[in-house]
BAPA-767953 format. One record per residue (C-alpha): x, y, z. Coordinates in steps of 0.5 Angstrom, whole numbers. Example, Ala and Ser with C-alpha at 12.3 -4.5 7.8 and 13.67 -1.06 7.14 Angstrom:
+-------+-------+-------+
:  east : north :    up :
+-------+-------+-------+
:    25 :    -9 :    16 :
:    27 :    -2 :    14 :
+-------+-------+-------+
This chain:
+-------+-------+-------+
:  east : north :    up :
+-------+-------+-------+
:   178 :   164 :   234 :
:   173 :   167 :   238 :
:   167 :   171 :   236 :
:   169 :   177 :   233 :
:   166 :   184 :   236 :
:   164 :   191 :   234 :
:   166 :   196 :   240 :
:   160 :   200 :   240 :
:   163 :   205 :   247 :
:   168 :   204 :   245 :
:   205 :   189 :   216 :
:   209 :   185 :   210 :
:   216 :   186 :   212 :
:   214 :   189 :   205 :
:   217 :   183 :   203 :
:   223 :   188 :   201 :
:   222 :   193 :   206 :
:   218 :   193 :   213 :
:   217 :   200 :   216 :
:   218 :   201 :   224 :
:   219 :   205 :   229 :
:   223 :   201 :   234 :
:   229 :   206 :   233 :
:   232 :   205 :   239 :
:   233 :   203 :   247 :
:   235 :   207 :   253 :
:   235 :   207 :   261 :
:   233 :   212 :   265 :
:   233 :   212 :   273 :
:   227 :   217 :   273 :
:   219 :   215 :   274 :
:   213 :   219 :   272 :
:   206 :   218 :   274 :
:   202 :   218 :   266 :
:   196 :   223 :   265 :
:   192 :   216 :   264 :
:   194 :   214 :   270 :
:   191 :   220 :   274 :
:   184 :   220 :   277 :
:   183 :   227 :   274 :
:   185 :   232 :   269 :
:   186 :   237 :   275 :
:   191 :   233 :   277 :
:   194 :   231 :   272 :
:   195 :   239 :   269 :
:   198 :   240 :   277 :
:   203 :   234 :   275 :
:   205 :   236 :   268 :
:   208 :   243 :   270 :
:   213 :   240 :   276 :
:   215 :   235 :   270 :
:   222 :   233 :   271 :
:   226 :   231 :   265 :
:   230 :   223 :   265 :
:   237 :   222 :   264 :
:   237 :   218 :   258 :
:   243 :   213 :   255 :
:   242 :   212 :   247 :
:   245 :   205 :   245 :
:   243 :   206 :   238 :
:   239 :   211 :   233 :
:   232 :   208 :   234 :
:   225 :   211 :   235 :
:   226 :   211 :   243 :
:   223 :   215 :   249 :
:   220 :   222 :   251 :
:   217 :   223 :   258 :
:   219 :   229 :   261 :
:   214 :   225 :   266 :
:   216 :   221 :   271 :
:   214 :   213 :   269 :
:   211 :   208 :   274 :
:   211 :   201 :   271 :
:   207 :   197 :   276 :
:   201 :   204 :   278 :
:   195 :   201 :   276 :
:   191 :   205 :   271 :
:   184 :   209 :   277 :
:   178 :   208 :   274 :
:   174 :   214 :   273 :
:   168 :   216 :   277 :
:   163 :   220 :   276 :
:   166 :   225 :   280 :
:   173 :   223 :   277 :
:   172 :   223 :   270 :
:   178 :   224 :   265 :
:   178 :   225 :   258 :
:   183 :   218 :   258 :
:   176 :   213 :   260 :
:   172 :   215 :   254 :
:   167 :   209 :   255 :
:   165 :   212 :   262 :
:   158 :   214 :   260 :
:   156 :   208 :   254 :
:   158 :   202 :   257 :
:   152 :   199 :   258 :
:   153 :   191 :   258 :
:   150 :   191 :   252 :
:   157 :   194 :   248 :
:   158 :   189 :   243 :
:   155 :   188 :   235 :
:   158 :   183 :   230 :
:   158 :   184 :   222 :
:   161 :   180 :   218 :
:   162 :   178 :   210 :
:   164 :   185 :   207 :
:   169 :   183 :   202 :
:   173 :   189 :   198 :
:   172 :   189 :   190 :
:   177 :   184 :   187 :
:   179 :   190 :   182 :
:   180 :   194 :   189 :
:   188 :   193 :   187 :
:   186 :   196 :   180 :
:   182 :   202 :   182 :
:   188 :   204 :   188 :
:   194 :   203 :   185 :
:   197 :   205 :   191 :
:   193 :   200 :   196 :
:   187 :   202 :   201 :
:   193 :   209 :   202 :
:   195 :   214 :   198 :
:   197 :   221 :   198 :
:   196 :   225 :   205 :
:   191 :   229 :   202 :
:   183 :   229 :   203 :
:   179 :   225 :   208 :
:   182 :   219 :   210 :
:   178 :   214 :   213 :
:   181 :   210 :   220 :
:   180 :   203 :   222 :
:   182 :   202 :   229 :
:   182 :   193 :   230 :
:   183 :   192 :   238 :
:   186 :   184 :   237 :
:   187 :   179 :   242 :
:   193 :   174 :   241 :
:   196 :   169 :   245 :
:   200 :   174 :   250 :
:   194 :   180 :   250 :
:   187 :   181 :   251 :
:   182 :   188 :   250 :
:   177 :   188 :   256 :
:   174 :   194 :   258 :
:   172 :   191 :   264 :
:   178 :   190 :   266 :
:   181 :   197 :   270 :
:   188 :   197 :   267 :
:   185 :   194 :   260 :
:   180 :   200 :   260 :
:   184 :   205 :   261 :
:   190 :   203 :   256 :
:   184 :   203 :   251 :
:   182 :   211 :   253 :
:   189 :   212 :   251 :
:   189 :   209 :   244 :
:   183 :   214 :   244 :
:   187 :   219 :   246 :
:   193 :   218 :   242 :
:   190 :   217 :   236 :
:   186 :   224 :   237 :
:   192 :   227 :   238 :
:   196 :   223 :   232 :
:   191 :   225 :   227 :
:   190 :   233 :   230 :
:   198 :   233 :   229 :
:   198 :   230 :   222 :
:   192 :   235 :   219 :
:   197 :   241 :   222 :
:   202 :   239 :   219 :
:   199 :   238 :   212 :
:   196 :   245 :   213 :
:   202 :   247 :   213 :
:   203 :   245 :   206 :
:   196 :   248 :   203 :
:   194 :   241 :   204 :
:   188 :   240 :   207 :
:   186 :   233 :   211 :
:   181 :   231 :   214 :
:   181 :   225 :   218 :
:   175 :   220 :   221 :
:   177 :   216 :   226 :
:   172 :   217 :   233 :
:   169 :   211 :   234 :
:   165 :   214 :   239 :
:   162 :   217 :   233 :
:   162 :   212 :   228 :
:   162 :   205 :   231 :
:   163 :   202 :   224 :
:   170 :   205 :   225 :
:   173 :   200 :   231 :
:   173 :   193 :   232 :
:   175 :   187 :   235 :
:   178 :   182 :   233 :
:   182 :   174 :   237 :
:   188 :   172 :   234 :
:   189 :   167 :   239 :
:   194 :   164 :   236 :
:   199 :   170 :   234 :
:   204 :   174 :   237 :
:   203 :   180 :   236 :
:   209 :   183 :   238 :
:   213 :   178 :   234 :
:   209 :   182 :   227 :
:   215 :   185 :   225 :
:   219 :   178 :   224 :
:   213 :   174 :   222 :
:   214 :   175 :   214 :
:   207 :   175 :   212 :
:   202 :   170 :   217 :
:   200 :   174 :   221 :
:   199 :   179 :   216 :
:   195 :   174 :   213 :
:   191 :   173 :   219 :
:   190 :   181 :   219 :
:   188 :   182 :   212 :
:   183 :   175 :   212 :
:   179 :   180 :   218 :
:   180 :   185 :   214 :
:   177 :   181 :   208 :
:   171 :   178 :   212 :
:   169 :   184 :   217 :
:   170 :   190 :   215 :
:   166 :   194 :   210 :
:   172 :   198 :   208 :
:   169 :   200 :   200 :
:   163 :   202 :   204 :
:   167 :   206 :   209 :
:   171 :   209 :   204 :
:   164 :   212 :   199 :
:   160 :   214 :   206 :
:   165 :   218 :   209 :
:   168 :   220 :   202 :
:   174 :   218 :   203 :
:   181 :   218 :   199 :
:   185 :   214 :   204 :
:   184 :   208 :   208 :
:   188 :   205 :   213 :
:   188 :   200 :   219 :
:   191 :   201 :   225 :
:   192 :   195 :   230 :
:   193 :   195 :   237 :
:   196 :   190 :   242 :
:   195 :   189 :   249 :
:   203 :   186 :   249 :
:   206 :   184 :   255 :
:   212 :   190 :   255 :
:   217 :   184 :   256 :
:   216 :   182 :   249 :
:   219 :   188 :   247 :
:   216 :   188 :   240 :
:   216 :   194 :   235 :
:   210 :   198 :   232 :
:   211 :   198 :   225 :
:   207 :   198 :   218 :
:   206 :   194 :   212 :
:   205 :   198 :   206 :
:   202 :   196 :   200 :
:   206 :   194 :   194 :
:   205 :   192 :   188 :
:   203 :   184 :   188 :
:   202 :   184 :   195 :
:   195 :   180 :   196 :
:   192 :   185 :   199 :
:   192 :   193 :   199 :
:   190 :   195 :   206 :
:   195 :   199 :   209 :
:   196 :   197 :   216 :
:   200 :   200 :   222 :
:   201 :   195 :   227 :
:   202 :   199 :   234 :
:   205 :   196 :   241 :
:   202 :   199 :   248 :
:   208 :   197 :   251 :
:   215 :   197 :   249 :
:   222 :   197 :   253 :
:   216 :   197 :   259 :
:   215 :   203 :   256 :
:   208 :   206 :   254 :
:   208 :   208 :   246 :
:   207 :   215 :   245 :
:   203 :   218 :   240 :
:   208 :   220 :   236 :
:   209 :   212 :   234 :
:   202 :   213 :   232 :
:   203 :   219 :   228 :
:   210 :   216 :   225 :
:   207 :   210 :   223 :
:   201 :   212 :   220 :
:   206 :   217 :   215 :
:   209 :   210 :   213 :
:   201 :   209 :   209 :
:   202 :   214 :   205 :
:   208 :   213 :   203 :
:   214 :   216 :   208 :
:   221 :   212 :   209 :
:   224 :   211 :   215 :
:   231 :   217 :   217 :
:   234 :   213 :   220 :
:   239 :   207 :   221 :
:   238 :   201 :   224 :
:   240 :   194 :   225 :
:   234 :   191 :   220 :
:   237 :   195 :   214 :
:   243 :   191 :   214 :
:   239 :   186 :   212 :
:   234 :   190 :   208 :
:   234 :   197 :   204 :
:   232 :   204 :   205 :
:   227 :   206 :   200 :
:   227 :   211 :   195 :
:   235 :   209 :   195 :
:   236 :   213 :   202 :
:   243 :   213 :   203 :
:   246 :   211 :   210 :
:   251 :   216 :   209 :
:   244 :   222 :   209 :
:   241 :   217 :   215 :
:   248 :   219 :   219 :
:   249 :   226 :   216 :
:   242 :   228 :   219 :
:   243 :   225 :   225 :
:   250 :   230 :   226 :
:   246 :   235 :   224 :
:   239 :   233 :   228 :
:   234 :   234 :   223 :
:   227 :   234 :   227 :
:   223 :   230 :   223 :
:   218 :   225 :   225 :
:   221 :   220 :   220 :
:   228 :   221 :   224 :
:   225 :   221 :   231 :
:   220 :   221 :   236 :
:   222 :   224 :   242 :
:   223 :   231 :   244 :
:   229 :   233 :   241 :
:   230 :   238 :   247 :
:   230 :   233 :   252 :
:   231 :   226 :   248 :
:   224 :   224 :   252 :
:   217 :   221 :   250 :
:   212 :   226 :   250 :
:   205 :   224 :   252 :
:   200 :   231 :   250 :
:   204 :   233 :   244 :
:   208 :   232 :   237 :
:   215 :   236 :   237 :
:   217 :   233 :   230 :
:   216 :   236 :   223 :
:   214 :   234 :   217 :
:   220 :   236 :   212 :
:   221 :   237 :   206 :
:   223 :   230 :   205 :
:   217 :   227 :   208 :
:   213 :   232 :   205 :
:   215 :   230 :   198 :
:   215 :   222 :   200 :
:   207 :   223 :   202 :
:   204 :   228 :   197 :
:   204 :   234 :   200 :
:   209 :   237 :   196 :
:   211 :   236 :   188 :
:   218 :   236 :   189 :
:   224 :   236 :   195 :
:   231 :   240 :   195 :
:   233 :   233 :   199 :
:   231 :   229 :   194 :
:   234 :   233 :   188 :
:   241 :   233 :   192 :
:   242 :   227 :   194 :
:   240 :   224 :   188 :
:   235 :   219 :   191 :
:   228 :   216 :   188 :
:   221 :   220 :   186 :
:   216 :   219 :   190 :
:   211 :   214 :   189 :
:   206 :   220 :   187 :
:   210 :   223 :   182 :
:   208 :   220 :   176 :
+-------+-------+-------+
């Protein structure tokens, strides 16, 4: 494994149940050009008001697709000049030659389990501390002086920022305030890279168990999470893992939620760039950040043939809100207008089920009728 390094510029299937958001593949005929994809922000507002929406054939009820812009899968990424400056490079000013400083040994306390009963995530409330971990493995590599590489790693930047903006209104939503801490333009200590070189990533949500041993070692030995959480007075932690797969590998975004007797408590929310040859919208990041705090999948797929919902969800409830078309981003996280991936906005909610399974409400009509499991924060 090569040296790990700070950017400064810059899962278990929990053993009983993993959480993803592969809920579903489509084809579609239309390209769209993507905003990180253009030279300027000018441009890009002149194409997302002559966006033309795809036509879509959903083969199942999974997390599928939502651009309403046209998609082109072999563009190369433009490197931005000091005139052609997008929101999409934010490495643009700071990259300097010298971007990169190494911490190590900042294990958490032994009695972290004890103290956080719920793992390094618990209610969606207060401030949360967010970790980001750009990580090599045997497909993929993060190299910001590589064009392409540069511009998806803006986007992580946007897509986070709009994940974290989306999750703080929604929880307003419910007199909840939540304050996240996440720029690592601001705060270097909050991103990092990390080469596991022999791992594929793509193959995370059927690994059982290495690759999170991997991640959580990283974690263990690099990341100073106890003191992240008393610096930025944190009620939550949470890790996201971004990799640079090959979209050929086709491998889902997914999560690993602390469970008791789990080795570690960091809550991981591992996210797929590409997907389907398709890029992962920001609504995946969201989804998957919900899972830390407690929020199960909506929908039915393959995996819970073999695996079970939690809370005791029914796939009867599943395929009733599927008629019914409930908005929620635990269900989908495409546009339910279109049925296509945004790439500048959430169009879900958070609903009362969601809500109650997160800690932003104290109960659930949804829950009640159906009869389902209290939430984890119900005590």
């Amino acid at each position: 494994m090569k040296k790990i390094k700070i950017i400064i510029g810059c899962l278990v299937l929990s053993m009983m149940l993993s959480s993803c958001s592969d809920q579903g593949s489509f084809e579609d005929d239309a390209t769209t050009v993507l905003p990180w994809e253009e030279a300027s922000i000018s441009t890009v507002e002149s194409s997302e008001s002559t966006e033309s929406s795809e036509s879509i054939e959903s083969s199942k009820s999974i997390e599928s697709a939502e651009s309403s812009e046209t998609f082109v899968t072999s563009a190369e990424p433009s490197m931005s000049t000091e005139e052609e400056h997008t929101e999409f490079d934010p490495y643009y000013e700071s990259t300097s030659g010298e971007d990169y400083f190494h911490q190590d040994g900042y294990p958490a306390p032994e009695d972290w389990p004890e103290r956080y009963p719920h793992g390094s995530a618990g209610k969606l409330e207060g401030t949360i501390a967010v970790i980001s971990i750009f990580a090599d493995d045997q497909y993929g590599t993060w190299d910001v002086t590589d064009q392409k590489n540069r511009a998806r790693n803006g986007r992580v930047y946007y897509d986070l920022r709009l994940a974290c903006d989306y999750l703080t209104t929604e929880s307003a939503k419910y007199d909840k305030t939540v304050n996240f801490e996440w720029d690592w333009m601001e705060h270097s200590e909050l991103c990092y890279e990390a080469d596991f070189e022999e791992a594929n990533l793509a193959n995370v949500l059927y690994d059982y168990g290495t690759i999170d041993q991997m991640v959580w070692s990283f974690i263990e030995e690099n990341v100073d999470s106890e003191g992240i959480r008393k610096r930025y007075h944190a009620d939550s932690v949470i890790y996201m893992v971004y990799a640079n797969s090959p979209a050929d590998l086709n491998g889902p975004s997914c999560t690993r939620n602390f469970y008791a007797g789990m080795e570690y408590p960091y809550e991981i929310c591992y996210i797929q760039m590409n997907q389907n040859n398709r890029e992962t919208p920001p609504s995946v990041f969201a989804h998957e950040m919900l899972h830390t705090f407690g929020a199960p999948d909506i929908y039915w797929t393959d995996i819970y043939t073999n695996y079970r919902l939690e809370y005791g969800i029914t796939k009867d409830y599943v395929k009733q809100m599927e008629r019914e078309g409930l908005n929620d981003l635990m269900r989908i996280t495409w546009d339910p207008k279109t049925g296509n991936y945004l790439y500048h906005s959430i169009a879900q909610e958070i609903t009362d089920i969601t809500a109650y399974y997160v800690g932003l409400t104290d109960e659930s009509e949804t829950v009640t009728k159906w009869g389902f499991q209290k939430s984890q924060h119900d005590e």
